[in-house]
C-alpha positions in Angstrom: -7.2 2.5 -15.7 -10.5 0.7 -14.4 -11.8 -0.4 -11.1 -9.5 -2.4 -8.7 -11.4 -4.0 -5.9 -10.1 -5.5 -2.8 -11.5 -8.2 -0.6 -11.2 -9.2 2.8 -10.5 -12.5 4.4 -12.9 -14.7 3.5 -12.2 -17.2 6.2 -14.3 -20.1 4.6 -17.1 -18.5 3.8 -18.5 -19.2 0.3 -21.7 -17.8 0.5 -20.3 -14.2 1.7 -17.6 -14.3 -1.1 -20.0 -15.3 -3.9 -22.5 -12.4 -2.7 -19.5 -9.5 -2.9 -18.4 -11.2 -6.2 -21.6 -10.5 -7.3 -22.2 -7.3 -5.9 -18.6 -6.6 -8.5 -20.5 -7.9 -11.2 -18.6 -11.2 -11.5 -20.3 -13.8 -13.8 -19.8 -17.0 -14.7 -18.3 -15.9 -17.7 -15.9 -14.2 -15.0 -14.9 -10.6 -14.1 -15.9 -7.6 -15.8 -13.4 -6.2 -18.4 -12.8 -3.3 -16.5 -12.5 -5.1 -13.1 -9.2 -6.3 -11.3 -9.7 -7.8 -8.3 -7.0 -8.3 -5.1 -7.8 -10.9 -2.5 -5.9 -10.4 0.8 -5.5 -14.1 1.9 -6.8 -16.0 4.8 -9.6 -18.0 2.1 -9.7 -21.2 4.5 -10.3 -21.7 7.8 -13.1 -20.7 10.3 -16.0 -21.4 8.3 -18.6 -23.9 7.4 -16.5 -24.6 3.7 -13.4 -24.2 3.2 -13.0 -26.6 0.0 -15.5 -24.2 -1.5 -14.1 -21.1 -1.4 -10.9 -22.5 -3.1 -13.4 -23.9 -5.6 -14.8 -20.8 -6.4 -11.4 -18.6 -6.7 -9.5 -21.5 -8.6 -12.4 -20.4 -10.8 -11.1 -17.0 -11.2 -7.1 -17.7 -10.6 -6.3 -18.1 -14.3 -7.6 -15.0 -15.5 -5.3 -12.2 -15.7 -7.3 -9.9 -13.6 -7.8 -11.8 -10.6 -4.7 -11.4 -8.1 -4.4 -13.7 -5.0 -2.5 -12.7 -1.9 -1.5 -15.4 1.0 -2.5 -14.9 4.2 -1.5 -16.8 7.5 -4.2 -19.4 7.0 -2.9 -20.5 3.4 1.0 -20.1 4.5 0.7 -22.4 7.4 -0.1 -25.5 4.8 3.0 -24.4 2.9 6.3 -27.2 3.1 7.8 -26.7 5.8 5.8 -24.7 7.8 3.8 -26.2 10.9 -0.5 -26.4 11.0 -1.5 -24.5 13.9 -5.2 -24.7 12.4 -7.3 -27.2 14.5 -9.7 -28.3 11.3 -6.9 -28.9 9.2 -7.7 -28.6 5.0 -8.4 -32.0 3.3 -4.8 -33.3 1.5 -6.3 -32.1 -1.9 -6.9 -28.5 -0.8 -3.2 -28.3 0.5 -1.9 -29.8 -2.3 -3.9 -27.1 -4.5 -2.3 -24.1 -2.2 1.2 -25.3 -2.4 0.5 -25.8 -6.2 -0.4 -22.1 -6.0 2.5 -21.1 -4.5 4.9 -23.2 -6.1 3.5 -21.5 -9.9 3.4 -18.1 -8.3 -0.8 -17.4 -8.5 -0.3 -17.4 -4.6 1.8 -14.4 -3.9 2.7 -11.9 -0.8 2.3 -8.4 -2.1 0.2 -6.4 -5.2 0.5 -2.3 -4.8 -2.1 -0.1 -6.7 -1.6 3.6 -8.0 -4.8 5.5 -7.9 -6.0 8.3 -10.1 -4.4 11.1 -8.1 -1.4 9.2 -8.3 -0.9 7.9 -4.7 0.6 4.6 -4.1 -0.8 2.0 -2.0 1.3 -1.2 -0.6 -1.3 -4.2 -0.2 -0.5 -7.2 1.8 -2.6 -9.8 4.4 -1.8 -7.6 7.5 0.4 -4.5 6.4 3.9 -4.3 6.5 4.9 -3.0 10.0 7.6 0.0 10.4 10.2 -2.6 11.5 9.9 -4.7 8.1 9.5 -1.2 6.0 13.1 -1.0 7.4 14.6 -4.8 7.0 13.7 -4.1 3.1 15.9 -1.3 2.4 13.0 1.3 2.9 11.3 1.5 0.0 10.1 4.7 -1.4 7.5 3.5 -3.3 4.4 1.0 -2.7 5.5 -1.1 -6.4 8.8 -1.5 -5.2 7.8 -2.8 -1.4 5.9 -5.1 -3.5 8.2 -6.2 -5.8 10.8 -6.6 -2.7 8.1 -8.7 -0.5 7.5 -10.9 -3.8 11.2 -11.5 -3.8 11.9 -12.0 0.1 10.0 -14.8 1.2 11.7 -15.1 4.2 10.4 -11.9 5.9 6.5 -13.2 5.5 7.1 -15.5 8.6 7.8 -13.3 11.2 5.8 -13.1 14.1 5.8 -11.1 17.5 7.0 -8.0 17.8 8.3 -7.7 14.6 5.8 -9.3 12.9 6.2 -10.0 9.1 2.8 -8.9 6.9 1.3 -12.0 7.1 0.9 -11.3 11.0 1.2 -8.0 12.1 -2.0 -6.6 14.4 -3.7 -4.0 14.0 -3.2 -0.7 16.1 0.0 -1.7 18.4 2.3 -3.6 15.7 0.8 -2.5 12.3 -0.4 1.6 13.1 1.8 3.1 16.3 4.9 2.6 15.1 4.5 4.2 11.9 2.5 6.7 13.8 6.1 7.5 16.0 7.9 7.4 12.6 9.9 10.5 12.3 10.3 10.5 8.9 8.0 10.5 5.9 5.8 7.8 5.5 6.0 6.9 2.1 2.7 5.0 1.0 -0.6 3.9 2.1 -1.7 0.7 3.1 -4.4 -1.9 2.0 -4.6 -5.1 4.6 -6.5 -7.3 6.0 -6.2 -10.0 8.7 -7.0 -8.0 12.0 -9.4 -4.7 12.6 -8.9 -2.0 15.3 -13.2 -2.2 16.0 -15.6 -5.0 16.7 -17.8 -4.3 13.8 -20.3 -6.8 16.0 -21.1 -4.3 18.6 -19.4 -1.7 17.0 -16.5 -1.3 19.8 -13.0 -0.3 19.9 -9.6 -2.4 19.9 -7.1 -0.1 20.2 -5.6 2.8 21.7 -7.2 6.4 21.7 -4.2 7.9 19.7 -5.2 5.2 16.7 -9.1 6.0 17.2 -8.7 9.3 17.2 -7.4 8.8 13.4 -9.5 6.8 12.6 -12.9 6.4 10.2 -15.3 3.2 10.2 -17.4 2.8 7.5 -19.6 0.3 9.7 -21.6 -1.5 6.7 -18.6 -2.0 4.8 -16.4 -2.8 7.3 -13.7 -0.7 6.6 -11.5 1.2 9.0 -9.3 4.1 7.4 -6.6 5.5 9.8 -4.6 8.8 9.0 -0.6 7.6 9.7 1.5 10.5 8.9 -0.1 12.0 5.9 -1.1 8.6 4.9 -4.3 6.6 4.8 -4.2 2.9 5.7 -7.5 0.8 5.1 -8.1 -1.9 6.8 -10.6 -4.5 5.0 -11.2 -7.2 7.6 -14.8 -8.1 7.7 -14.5 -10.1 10.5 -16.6 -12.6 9.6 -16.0 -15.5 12.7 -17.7 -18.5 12.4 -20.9 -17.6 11.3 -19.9 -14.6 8.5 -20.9 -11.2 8.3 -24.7 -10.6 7.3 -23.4 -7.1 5.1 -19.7 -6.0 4.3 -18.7 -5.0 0.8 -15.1 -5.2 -0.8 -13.6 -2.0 -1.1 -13.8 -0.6 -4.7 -11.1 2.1 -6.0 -12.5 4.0 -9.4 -10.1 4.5 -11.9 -7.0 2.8 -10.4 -4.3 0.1 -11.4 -2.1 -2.6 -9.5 1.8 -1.7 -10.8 3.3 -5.2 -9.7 1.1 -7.8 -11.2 
Protein backbone atom coordinates (compact mmCIF):
# COMPACT_ATOMS: atom_id res chain seq x y z
CA UNK A 1 0.00 0.00 0.00
CA UNK A 2 1.29 3.73 -0.61
CA UNK A 3 -0.19 6.78 -2.17
CA UNK A 4 -1.91 6.47 -5.67
CA UNK A 5 -2.51 9.79 -7.28
CA UNK A 6 -4.66 10.68 -10.16
CA UNK A 7 -4.44 13.45 -12.57
CA UNK A 8 -6.64 15.24 -14.80
CA UNK A 9 -6.59 16.04 -18.39
CA UNK A 10 -3.77 17.90 -19.01
CA UNK A 11 -4.91 19.17 -22.33
CA UNK A 12 -1.35 20.56 -23.39
CA UNK A 13 -0.43 22.14 -20.67
CA UNK A 14 3.12 21.61 -19.49
CA UNK A 15 3.54 24.11 -17.12
CA UNK A 16 0.29 22.96 -14.96
CA UNK A 17 1.38 19.25 -15.21
CA UNK A 18 4.98 19.93 -14.15
CA UNK A 19 3.66 22.13 -11.11
CA UNK A 20 1.08 19.03 -9.75
CA UNK A 21 4.12 16.70 -10.49
CA UNK A 22 5.86 18.60 -8.25
CA UNK A 23 3.35 19.29 -5.75
CA UNK A 24 3.58 14.86 -5.67
CA UNK A 25 7.11 15.17 -5.14
CA UNK A 26 8.19 13.99 -8.55
CA UNK A 27 12.00 14.60 -9.32
CA UNK A 28 14.10 14.18 -11.93
CA UNK A 29 15.19 11.18 -10.53
CA UNK A 30 11.39 10.41 -10.96
CA UNK A 31 8.48 9.46 -8.62
CA UNK A 32 8.67 8.82 -5.11
CA UNK A 33 8.97 5.12 -3.93
CA UNK A 34 5.84 5.17 -2.38
CA UNK A 35 3.96 7.10 -5.23
CA UNK A 36 1.89 5.47 -8.15
CA UNK A 37 0.56 7.72 -10.32
CA UNK A 38 -2.71 7.34 -12.88
CA UNK A 39 -3.12 9.86 -15.72
CA UNK A 40 -6.66 9.94 -17.16
CA UNK A 41 -5.80 10.88 -20.89
CA UNK A 42 -6.55 13.77 -22.97
CA UNK A 43 -2.43 14.99 -22.64
CA UNK A 44 -2.58 16.90 -26.10
CA UNK A 45 -4.68 19.24 -27.47
CA UNK A 46 -5.93 22.67 -26.41
CA UNK A 47 -2.84 24.18 -25.11
CA UNK A 48 0.16 26.25 -25.94
CA UNK A 49 2.49 22.67 -26.04
CA UNK A 50 1.37 19.77 -26.80
CA UNK A 51 4.88 18.10 -27.83
CA UNK A 52 5.83 18.99 -24.28
CA UNK A 53 3.65 17.38 -22.23
CA UNK A 54 4.37 14.02 -24.18
CA UNK A 55 8.03 14.92 -23.49
CA UNK A 56 7.64 15.12 -19.98
CA UNK A 57 5.33 11.83 -19.36
CA UNK A 58 7.61 9.77 -21.94
CA UNK A 59 9.85 10.70 -19.04
CA UNK A 60 7.96 8.92 -16.53
CA UNK A 61 6.28 6.00 -18.98
CA UNK A 62 9.00 3.44 -18.32
CA UNK A 63 8.91 3.39 -14.76
CA UNK A 64 6.67 0.94 -13.20
CA UNK A 65 4.71 3.22 -11.20
CA UNK A 66 3.54 5.59 -13.70
CA UNK A 67 0.21 4.33 -15.49
CA UNK A 68 -1.15 6.21 -18.61
CA UNK A 69 -4.77 6.05 -19.62
CA UNK A 70 -6.03 7.25 -23.29
CA UNK A 71 -8.36 9.65 -23.56
CA UNK A 72 -10.34 10.99 -26.70
CA UNK A 73 -7.56 13.35 -27.71
CA UNK A 74 -4.80 10.50 -27.88
CA UNK A 75 -7.37 7.81 -29.50
CA UNK A 76 -8.35 10.08 -32.36
CA UNK A 77 -4.47 9.85 -33.71
CA UNK A 78 -4.71 6.08 -33.36
CA UNK A 79 -4.81 3.90 -37.09
CA UNK A 80 -7.74 4.06 -38.23
CA UNK A 81 -9.49 6.39 -36.44
CA UNK A 82 -10.35 10.02 -37.94
CA UNK A 83 -8.60 13.58 -36.50
CA UNK A 84 -11.38 15.68 -35.46
CA UNK A 85 -8.69 17.99 -33.63
CA UNK A 86 -8.26 21.30 -35.66
CA UNK A 87 -4.24 21.69 -34.57
CA UNK A 88 -3.46 18.36 -35.44
CA UNK A 89 -0.01 16.77 -33.43
CA UNK A 90 3.30 16.99 -35.42
CA UNK A 91 3.86 13.26 -37.29
CA UNK A 92 6.51 12.47 -34.52
CA UNK A 93 3.99 12.91 -31.62
CA UNK A 94 1.48 10.51 -33.38
CA UNK A 95 3.84 8.19 -34.20
CA UNK A 96 4.99 8.27 -30.38
CA UNK A 97 1.10 7.70 -29.27
CA UNK A 98 0.48 4.84 -31.56
CA UNK A 99 3.97 3.48 -30.40
CA UNK A 100 2.29 3.70 -26.99
CA UNK A 101 -0.60 1.94 -27.76
CA UNK A 102 0.75 -0.52 -30.00
CA UNK A 103 3.40 -1.76 -26.61
CA UNK A 104 0.50 -1.38 -24.26
CA UNK A 105 1.96 1.92 -21.89
CA UNK A 106 -1.22 3.60 -23.52
CA UNK A 107 -4.11 1.76 -21.98
CA UNK A 108 -8.06 2.19 -21.35
CA UNK A 109 -8.68 1.30 -17.76
CA UNK A 110 -6.52 1.02 -14.13
CA UNK A 111 -8.91 0.31 -10.92
CA UNK A 112 -7.59 1.08 -7.35
CA UNK A 113 -8.67 -0.65 -3.98
CA UNK A 114 -8.38 1.70 -1.11
CA UNK A 115 -7.59 1.07 2.46
CA UNK A 116 -11.23 0.31 3.52
CA UNK A 117 -11.28 -1.93 0.87
CA UNK A 118 -13.56 -0.20 -1.76
CA UNK A 119 -12.99 -0.58 -5.33
CA UNK A 120 -12.74 2.15 -7.69
CA UNK A 121 -13.06 1.74 -11.80
CA UNK A 122 -10.81 4.58 -13.41
CA UNK A 123 -11.24 5.49 -16.99
CA UNK A 124 -11.03 9.03 -19.21
CA UNK A 125 -14.89 9.66 -18.83
CA UNK A 126 -16.42 6.78 -16.69
CA UNK A 127 -18.01 3.88 -17.92
CA UNK A 128 -21.73 4.74 -18.45
CA UNK A 129 -24.64 2.17 -17.08
CA UNK A 130 -25.21 1.14 -20.74
CA UNK A 131 -21.43 -0.16 -21.26
CA UNK A 132 -21.38 -1.58 -17.31
CA UNK A 133 -23.98 -3.76 -19.06
CA UNK A 134 -22.39 -4.60 -22.74
CA UNK A 135 -19.41 -6.06 -20.47
CA UNK A 136 -21.14 -8.74 -18.78
CA UNK A 137 -21.65 -6.53 -15.48
CA UNK A 138 -18.85 -6.70 -13.66
CA UNK A 139 -18.94 -7.00 -10.00
CA UNK A 140 -15.77 -5.63 -9.35
CA UNK A 141 -13.79 -2.37 -10.47
CA UNK A 142 -10.30 -4.89 -11.37
CA UNK A 143 -12.41 -6.95 -13.42
CA UNK A 144 -14.19 -3.82 -15.44
CA UNK A 145 -10.70 -3.04 -15.95
CA UNK A 146 -9.29 -5.92 -16.98
CA UNK A 147 -12.50 -6.37 -19.36
CA UNK A 148 -12.07 -2.60 -20.90
CA UNK A 149 -8.23 -3.48 -21.32
CA UNK A 150 -9.39 -6.49 -23.39
CA UNK A 151 -12.42 -4.83 -25.43
CA UNK A 152 -11.12 -2.23 -27.42
CA UNK A 153 -13.90 -1.98 -29.42
CA UNK A 154 -16.31 -0.52 -26.74
CA UNK A 155 -13.81 2.70 -26.20
CA UNK A 156 -15.19 4.24 -29.44
CA UNK A 157 -18.66 4.66 -28.79
CA UNK A 158 -20.18 7.92 -28.79
CA UNK A 159 -23.79 9.39 -28.30
CA UNK A 160 -26.11 8.01 -26.22
CA UNK A 161 -24.27 5.21 -25.40
CA UNK A 162 -21.12 6.59 -25.10
CA UNK A 163 -18.01 4.35 -24.60
CA UNK A 164 -15.58 5.77 -21.49
CA UNK A 165 -13.56 7.62 -23.68
CA UNK A 166 -16.78 9.95 -24.28
CA UNK A 167 -19.36 9.78 -21.91
CA UNK A 168 -20.53 13.37 -20.32
CA UNK A 169 -20.91 14.15 -17.22
CA UNK A 170 -24.33 14.34 -15.37
CA UNK A 171 -26.89 13.11 -18.34
CA UNK A 172 -24.73 10.00 -19.93
CA UNK A 173 -22.14 9.26 -17.17
CA UNK A 174 -24.35 9.98 -13.54
CA UNK A 175 -28.36 9.62 -14.24
CA UNK A 176 -28.47 6.49 -15.43
CA UNK A 177 -26.64 4.85 -12.77
CA UNK A 178 -28.62 7.12 -10.57
CA UNK A 179 -32.13 5.24 -12.07
CA UNK A 180 -30.13 1.89 -11.68
CA UNK A 181 -32.26 -0.49 -9.75
CA UNK A 182 -29.85 -2.60 -8.71
CA UNK A 183 -26.63 -2.31 -6.80
CA UNK A 184 -24.02 -0.24 -8.06
CA UNK A 185 -21.06 -2.12 -7.71
CA UNK A 186 -18.00 0.39 -7.63
CA UNK A 187 -16.94 3.89 -7.66
CA UNK A 188 -15.65 5.86 -10.28
CA UNK A 189 -12.45 7.96 -11.01
CA UNK A 190 -12.76 9.97 -14.53
CA UNK A 191 -11.95 12.70 -16.12
CA UNK A 192 -12.83 14.41 -19.48
CA UNK A 193 -16.04 16.49 -18.64
CA UNK A 194 -17.15 18.20 -15.11
CA UNK A 195 -20.86 18.80 -13.91
CA UNK A 196 -19.51 22.76 -12.67
CA UNK A 197 -17.76 25.57 -14.29
CA UNK A 198 -15.02 25.73 -11.83
CA UNK A 199 -14.38 29.37 -13.74
CA UNK A 200 -17.33 31.08 -12.18
CA UNK A 201 -18.09 28.32 -10.11
CA UNK A 202 -21.58 27.44 -11.92
CA UNK A 203 -23.54 24.40 -12.45
CA UNK A 204 -23.84 21.92 -15.57
CA UNK A 205 -26.27 19.58 -14.73
CA UNK A 206 -29.47 18.74 -13.46
CA UNK A 207 -30.65 19.46 -9.77
CA UNK A 208 -31.06 15.59 -8.93
CA UNK A 209 -26.97 15.31 -9.83
CA UNK A 210 -26.23 18.68 -7.72
CA UNK A 211 -28.00 17.78 -5.12
CA UNK A 212 -25.37 14.77 -4.67
CA UNK A 213 -22.90 16.34 -5.33
CA UNK A 214 -19.53 17.96 -3.41
CA UNK A 215 -17.00 20.51 -5.24
CA UNK A 216 -13.86 20.83 -3.81
CA UNK A 217 -13.41 24.22 -5.79
CA UNK A 218 -9.42 24.62 -5.50
CA UNK A 219 -8.90 21.25 -6.43
CA UNK A 220 -11.27 20.79 -8.87
CA UNK A 221 -12.90 17.89 -7.92
CA UNK A 222 -16.56 17.01 -8.05
CA UNK A 223 -17.65 13.83 -5.88
CA UNK A 224 -21.34 12.68 -6.59
CA UNK A 225 -23.14 10.08 -4.29
CA UNK A 226 -24.62 7.34 -7.12
CA UNK A 227 -26.32 4.70 -5.27
CA UNK A 228 -24.12 4.13 -2.26
CA UNK A 229 -21.21 4.95 -4.47
CA UNK A 230 -18.95 7.91 -4.84
CA UNK A 231 -17.79 8.92 -8.35
CA UNK A 232 -14.96 11.70 -8.58
CA UNK A 233 -14.64 13.61 -11.20
CA UNK A 234 -10.94 15.09 -11.78
CA UNK A 235 -11.35 17.39 -14.79
CA UNK A 236 -9.57 20.62 -14.17
CA UNK A 237 -10.85 22.27 -16.92
CA UNK A 238 -8.06 23.95 -17.92
CA UNK A 239 -9.20 25.57 -21.66
CA UNK A 240 -6.83 27.32 -23.48
CA UNK A 241 -5.16 29.21 -20.97
CA UNK A 242 -4.90 26.37 -17.86
CA UNK A 243 -6.08 26.51 -14.58
CA UNK A 244 -4.05 29.07 -12.19
CA UNK A 245 -4.65 26.15 -8.92
CA UNK A 246 -6.07 22.53 -9.26
CA UNK A 247 -4.27 19.62 -7.57
CA UNK A 248 -4.35 15.84 -8.55
CA UNK A 249 -6.36 13.83 -6.34
CA UNK A 250 -4.23 11.85 -3.81
CA UNK A 251 -5.66 8.49 -2.13
CA UNK A 252 -3.45 7.50 1.22
CA UNK A 253 -2.74 4.13 1.57
CA UNK A 254 -4.26 2.62 -1.67
CA UNK A 255 -3.20 0.35 -4.71
CA UNK A 256 -4.17 -0.04 -8.54
CA UNK A 257 -5.23 -4.12 -8.85
CA UNK A 258 -4.82 -4.18 -12.80
CA UNK A 259 -1.50 -2.72 -13.60
Amino acid sequence: MGKVAIIGDVGGHPDQLRRALTWLGVTEEGLPPDLTVIQVGDLVDRGPDSARVLDIVANLLDERHWIQLAGNHETQYLPGENVFWREPLADDDVTRLREWWADGRLRVAEAVRTAEGEELLVTHAGLTLASWQRLGEPTSATEAAELLNERPDLIWEMGEGAGPLWAESGAALHEPWMGYRGIVPFGQIHGHSTVVRFADRTWRCTGRVRQRAAVDWHARHVRVRVGGRVFIGVDPGHGRTGAAEWRPLVLADARVTVH
